[in-house]
C-alpha positions as CSV (number, residue, x, y, z in Angstrom):
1,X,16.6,-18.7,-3.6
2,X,13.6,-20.2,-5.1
3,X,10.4,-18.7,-4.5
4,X,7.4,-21.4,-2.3
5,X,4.9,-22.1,-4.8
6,X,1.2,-21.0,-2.9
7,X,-1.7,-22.8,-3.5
8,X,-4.7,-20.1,-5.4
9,X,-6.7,-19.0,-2.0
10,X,-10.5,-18.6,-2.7
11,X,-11.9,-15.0,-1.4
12,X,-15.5,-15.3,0.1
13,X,-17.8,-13.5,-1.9
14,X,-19.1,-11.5,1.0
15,X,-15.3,-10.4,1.6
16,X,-15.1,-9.7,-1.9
17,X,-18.3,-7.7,-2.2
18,X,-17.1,-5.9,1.3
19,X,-13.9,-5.1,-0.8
20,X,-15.6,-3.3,-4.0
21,X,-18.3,-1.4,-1.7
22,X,-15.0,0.0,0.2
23,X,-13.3,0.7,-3.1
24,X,-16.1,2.8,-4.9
25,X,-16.5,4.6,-1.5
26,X,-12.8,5.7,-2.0
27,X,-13.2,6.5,-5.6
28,X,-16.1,9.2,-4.4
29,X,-14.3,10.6,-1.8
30,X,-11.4,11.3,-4.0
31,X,-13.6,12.6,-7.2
32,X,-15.9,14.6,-4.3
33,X,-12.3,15.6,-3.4
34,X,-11.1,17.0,-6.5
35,X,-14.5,18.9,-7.6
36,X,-13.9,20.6,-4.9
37,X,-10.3,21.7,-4.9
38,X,-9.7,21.7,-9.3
39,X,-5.7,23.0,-8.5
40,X,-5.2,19.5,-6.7
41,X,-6.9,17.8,-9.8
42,X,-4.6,19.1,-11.8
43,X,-1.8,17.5,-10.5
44,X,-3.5,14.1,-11.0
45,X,-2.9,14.8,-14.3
46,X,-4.6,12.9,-17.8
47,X,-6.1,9.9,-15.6
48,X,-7.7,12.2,-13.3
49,X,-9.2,14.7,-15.6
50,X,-10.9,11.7,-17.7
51,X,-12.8,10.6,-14.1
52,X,-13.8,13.4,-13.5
53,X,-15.1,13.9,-17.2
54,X,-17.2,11.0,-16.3
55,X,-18.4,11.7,-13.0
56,X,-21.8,13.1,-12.5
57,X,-22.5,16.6,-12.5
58,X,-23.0,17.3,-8.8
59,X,-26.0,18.4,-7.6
60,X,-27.0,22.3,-6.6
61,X,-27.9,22.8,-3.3
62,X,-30.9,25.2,-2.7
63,X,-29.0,28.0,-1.2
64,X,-26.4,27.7,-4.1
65,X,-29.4,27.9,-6.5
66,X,-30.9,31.1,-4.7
67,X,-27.4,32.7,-4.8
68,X,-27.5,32.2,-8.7
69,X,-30.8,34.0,-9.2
């Protein structure tokens, strides 16, 4: 069975910039996600460990930053 031949479809660049804004929001729930909870990081393995090498340093909330004094 040969496979139909599709024309190339054009995305709308609002669909596509709708697309990558809901992307990166993923990618910082999931990094958020494995600061938090380092044993499930872990199990991401290599790929995981270098994001989260390059994510930011979060931030230290005041009452954190009291607790450390």
């Amino acid at each position: 069975m040969s496979e139909a031949i599709r024309p190339p479809v054009t995305i709308p660049q609002h669909l596509m910039l709708a697309r990558l804004a809901q992307s990166e929001q993923m990618r910082d729930f999931f990094i958020q996600m494995w600061l938090q909870n380092p044993t499930l990081a872990k199990q991401g393995g290599a790929r995981v460990a270098r994001l989260l090498a390059a994510a930011p340093i979060p931030a230290i909330e005041q009452g954190d930053a009291e607790k450390a004094l």
